[in-house]
mmCIF file of the C-alpha atoms, coordinates in Angstrom:
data_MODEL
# 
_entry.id   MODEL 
# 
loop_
_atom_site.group_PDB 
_atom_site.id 
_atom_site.type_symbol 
_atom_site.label_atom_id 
_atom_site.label_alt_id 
_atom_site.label_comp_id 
_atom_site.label_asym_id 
_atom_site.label_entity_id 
_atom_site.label_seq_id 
_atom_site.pdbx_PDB_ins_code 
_atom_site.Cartn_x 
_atom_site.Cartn_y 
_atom_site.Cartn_z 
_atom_site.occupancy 
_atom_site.B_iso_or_equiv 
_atom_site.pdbx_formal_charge 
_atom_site.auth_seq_id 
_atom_site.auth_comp_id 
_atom_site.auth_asym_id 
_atom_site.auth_atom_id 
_atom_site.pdbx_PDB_model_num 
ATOM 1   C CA . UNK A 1 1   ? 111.680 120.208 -51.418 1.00 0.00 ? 1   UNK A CA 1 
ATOM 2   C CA . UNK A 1 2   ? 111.602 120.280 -55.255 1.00 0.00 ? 2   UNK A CA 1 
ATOM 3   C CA . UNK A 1 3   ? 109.313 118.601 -57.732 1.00 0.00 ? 3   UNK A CA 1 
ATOM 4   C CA . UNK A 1 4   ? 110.957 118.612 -61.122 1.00 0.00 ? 4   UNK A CA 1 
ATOM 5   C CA . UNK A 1 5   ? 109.004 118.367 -64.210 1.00 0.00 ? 5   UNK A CA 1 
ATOM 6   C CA . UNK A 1 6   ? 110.618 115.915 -66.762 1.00 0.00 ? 6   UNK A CA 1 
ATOM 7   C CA . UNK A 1 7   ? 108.294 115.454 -70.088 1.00 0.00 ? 7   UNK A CA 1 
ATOM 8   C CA . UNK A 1 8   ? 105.536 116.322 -67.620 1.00 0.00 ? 8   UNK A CA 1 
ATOM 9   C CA . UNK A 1 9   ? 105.755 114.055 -65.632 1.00 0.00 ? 9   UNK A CA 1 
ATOM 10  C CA . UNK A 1 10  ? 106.609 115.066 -61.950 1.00 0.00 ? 10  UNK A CA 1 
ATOM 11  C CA . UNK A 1 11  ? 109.833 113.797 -59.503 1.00 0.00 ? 11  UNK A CA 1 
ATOM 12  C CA . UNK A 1 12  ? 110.362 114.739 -56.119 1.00 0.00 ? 12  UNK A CA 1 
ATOM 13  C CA . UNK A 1 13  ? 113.753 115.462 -55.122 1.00 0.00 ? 13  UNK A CA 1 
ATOM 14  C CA . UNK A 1 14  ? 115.607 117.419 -52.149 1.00 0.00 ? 14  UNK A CA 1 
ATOM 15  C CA . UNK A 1 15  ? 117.746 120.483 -52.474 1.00 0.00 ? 15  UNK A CA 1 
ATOM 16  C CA . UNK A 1 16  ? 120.582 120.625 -50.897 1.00 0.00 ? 16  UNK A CA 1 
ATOM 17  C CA . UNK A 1 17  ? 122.639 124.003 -52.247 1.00 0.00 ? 17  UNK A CA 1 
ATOM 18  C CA . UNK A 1 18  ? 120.939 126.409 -53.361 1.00 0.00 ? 18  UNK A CA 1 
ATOM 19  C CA . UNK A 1 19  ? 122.065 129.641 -55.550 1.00 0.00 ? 19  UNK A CA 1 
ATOM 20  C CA . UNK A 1 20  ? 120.624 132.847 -57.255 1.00 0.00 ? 20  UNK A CA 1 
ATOM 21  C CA . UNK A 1 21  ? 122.016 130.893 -60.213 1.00 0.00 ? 21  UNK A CA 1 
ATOM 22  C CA . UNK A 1 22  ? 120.975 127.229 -59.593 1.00 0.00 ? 22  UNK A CA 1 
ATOM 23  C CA . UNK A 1 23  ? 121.169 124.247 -57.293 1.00 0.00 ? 23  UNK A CA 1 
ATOM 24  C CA . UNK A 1 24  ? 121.601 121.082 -56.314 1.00 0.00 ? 24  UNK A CA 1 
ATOM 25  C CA . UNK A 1 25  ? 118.902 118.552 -56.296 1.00 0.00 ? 25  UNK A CA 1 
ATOM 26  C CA . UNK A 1 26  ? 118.697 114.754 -55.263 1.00 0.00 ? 26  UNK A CA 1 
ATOM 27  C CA . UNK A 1 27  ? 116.415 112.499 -57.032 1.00 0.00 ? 27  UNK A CA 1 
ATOM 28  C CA . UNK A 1 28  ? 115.311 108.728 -57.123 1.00 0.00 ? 28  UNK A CA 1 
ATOM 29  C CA . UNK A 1 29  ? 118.176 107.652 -59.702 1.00 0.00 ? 29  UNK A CA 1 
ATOM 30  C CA . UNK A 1 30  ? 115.601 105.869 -62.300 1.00 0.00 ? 30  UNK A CA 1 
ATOM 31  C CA . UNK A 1 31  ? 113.291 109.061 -61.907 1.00 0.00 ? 31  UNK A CA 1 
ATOM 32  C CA . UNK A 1 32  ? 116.247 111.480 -62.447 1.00 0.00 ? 32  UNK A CA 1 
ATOM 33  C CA . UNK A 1 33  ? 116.606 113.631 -65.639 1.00 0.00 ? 33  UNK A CA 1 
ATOM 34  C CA . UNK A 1 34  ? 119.962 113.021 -67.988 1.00 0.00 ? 34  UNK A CA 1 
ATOM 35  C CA . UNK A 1 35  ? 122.035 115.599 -68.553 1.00 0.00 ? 35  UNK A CA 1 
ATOM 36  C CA . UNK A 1 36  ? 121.647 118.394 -71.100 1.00 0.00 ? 36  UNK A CA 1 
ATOM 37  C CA . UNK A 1 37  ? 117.604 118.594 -70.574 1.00 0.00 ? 37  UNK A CA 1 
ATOM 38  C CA . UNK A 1 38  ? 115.646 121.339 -69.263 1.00 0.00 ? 38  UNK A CA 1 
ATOM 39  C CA . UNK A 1 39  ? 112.934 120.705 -66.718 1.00 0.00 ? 39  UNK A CA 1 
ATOM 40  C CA . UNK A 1 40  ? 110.033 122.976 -64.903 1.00 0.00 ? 40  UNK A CA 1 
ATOM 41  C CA . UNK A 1 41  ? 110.867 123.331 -61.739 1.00 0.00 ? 41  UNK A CA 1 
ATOM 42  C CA . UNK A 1 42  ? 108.580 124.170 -58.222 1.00 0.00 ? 42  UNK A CA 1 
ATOM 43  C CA . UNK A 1 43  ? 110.573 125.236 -55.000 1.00 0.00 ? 43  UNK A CA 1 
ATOM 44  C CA . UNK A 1 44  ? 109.529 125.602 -51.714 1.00 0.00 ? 44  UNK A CA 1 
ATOM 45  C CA . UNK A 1 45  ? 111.870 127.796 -49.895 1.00 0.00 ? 45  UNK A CA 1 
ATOM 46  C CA . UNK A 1 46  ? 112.083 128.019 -46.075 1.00 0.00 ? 46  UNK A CA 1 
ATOM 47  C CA . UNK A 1 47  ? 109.895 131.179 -44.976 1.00 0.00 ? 47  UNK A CA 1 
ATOM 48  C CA . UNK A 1 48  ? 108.117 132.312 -48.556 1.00 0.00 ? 48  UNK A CA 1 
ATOM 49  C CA . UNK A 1 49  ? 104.332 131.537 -48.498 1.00 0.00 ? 49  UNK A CA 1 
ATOM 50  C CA . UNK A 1 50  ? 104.657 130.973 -52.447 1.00 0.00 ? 50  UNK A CA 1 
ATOM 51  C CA . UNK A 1 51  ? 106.484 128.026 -54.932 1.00 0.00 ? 51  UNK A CA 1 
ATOM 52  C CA . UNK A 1 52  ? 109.483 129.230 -56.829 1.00 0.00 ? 52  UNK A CA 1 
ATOM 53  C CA . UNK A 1 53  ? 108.836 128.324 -60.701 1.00 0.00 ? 53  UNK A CA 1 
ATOM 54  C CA . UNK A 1 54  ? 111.759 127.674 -62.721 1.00 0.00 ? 54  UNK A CA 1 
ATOM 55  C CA . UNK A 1 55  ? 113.283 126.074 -65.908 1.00 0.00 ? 55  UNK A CA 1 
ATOM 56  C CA . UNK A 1 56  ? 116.526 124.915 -65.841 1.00 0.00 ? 56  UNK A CA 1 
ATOM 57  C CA . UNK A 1 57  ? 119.379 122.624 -67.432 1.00 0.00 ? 57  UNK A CA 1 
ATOM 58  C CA . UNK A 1 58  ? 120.737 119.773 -65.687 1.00 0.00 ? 58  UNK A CA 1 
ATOM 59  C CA . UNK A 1 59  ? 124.201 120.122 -66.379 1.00 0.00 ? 59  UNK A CA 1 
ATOM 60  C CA . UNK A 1 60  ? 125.326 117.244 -63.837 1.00 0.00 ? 60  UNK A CA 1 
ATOM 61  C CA . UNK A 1 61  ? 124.346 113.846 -63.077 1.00 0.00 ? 61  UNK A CA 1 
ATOM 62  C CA . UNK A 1 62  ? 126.341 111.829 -60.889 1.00 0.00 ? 62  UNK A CA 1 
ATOM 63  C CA . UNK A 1 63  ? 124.143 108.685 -59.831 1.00 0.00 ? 63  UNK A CA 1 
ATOM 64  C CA . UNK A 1 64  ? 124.281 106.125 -56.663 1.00 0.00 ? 64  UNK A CA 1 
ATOM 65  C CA . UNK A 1 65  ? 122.003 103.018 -55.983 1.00 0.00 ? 65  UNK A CA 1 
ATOM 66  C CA . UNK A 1 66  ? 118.998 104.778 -54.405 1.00 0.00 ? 66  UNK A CA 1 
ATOM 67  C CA . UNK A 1 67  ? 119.860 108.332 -55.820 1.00 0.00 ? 67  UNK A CA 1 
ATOM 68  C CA . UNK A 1 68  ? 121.189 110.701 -58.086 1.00 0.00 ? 68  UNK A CA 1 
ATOM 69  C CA . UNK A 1 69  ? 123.168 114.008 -57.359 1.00 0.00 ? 69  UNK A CA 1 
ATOM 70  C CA . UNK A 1 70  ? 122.081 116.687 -59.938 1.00 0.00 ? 70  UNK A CA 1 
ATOM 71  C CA . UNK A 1 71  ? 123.583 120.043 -60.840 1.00 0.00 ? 71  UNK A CA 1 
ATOM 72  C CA . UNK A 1 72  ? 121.168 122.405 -62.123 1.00 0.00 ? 72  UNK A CA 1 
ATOM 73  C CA . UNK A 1 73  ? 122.096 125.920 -63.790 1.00 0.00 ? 73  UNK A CA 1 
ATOM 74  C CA . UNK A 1 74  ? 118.252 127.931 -63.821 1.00 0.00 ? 74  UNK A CA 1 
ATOM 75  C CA . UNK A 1 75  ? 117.783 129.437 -67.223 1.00 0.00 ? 75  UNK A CA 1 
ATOM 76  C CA . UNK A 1 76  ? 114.431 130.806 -66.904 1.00 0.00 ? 76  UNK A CA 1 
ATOM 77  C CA . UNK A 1 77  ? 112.389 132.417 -63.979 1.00 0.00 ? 77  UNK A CA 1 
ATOM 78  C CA . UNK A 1 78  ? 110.267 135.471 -62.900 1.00 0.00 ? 78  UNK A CA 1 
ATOM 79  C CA . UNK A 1 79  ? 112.170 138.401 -61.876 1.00 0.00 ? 79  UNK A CA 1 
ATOM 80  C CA . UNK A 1 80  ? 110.164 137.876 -58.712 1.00 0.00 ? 80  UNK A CA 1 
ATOM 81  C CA . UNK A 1 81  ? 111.120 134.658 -58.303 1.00 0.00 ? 81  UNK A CA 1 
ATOM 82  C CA . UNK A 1 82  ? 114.619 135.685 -58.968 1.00 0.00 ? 82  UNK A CA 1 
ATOM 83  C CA . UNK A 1 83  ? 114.659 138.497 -56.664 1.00 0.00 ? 83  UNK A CA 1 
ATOM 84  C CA . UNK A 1 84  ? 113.131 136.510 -53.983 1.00 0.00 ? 84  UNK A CA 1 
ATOM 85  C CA . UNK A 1 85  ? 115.846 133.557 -53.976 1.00 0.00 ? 85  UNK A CA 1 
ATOM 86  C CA . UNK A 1 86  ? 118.435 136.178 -54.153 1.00 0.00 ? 86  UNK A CA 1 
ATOM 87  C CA . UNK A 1 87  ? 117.284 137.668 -51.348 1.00 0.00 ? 87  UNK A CA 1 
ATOM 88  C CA . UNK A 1 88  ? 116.845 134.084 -49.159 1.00 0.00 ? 88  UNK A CA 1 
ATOM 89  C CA . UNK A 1 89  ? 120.622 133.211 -50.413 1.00 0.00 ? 89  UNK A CA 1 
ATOM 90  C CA . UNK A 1 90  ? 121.706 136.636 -49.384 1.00 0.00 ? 90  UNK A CA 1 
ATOM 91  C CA . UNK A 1 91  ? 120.157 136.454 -46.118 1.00 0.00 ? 91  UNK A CA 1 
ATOM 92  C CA . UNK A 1 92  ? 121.220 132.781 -45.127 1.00 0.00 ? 92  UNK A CA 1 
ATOM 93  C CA . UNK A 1 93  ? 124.608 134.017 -46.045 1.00 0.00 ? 93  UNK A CA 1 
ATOM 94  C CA . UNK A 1 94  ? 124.507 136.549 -44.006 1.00 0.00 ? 94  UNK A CA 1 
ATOM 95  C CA . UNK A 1 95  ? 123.094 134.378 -40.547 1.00 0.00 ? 95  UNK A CA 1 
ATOM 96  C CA . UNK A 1 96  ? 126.155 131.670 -41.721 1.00 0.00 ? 96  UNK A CA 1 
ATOM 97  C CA . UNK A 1 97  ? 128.658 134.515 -41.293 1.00 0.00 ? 97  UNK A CA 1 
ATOM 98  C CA . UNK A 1 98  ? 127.490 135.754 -38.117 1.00 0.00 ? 98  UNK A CA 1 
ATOM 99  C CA . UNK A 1 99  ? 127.386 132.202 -36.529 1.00 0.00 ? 99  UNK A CA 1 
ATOM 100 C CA . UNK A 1 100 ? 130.864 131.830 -37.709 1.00 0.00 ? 100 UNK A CA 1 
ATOM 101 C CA . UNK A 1 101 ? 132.607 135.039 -36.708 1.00 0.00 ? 101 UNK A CA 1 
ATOM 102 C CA . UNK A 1 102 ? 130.945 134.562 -33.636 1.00 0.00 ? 102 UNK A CA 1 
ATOM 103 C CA . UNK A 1 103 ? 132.881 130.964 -33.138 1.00 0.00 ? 103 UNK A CA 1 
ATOM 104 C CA . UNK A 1 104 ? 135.686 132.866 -34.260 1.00 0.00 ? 104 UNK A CA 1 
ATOM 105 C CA . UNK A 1 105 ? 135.210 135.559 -31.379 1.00 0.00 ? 105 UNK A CA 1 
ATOM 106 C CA . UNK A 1 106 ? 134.831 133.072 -28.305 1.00 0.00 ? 106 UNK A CA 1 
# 
């Protein structure tokens, strides 16, 4: 889960790809940020105890009825933070691999 911060006001949204570099989010489409602004952003990753805090520019919008596909590029975050979703991507790369090389094998 993410909770975007657009003019302080916050919107819940899901993330469904996520990079050392940026993701992308799903929001309620009348909640959802245009493109070109920069929002705060809190992310919960899978297995860290802490949030994630980011900024970062939506650089995509693409909307539906009920939702809107965003494309966010992060342009500012703690080098912890940073190291610590580098790390998650790395290792869920790394358990994708295995699964598939092991399909691969059998």
């Amino acid at each position: 889960m993410v909770t975007s911060y657009v003019h302080d006001r916050p919107v819940r949204g899901l993330a469904t790809n996520l990079s050392d570099t940026g993701m992308s989010l799903s929001a309620i489409s009348m909640l959802a940020p245009p493109p070109g602004l920069v929002v705060g952003l809190e992310l919960d990753v899978p297995g860290l105890d802490e949030s994630i805090w980011a900024s970062a520019q939506v650089c995509y919008r693409k909307d539906d009825r009920m939702a809107s596909g965003l494309g966010m590029r992060f342009v500012a975050m703690a080098r912890s933070h940073a190291r610590l979703i580098r790390e998650f991507c790395i290792e869920m790369r790394r358990k994708n691999l295995g699964s598939l090389l092991a399909r691969i094998r059998a």
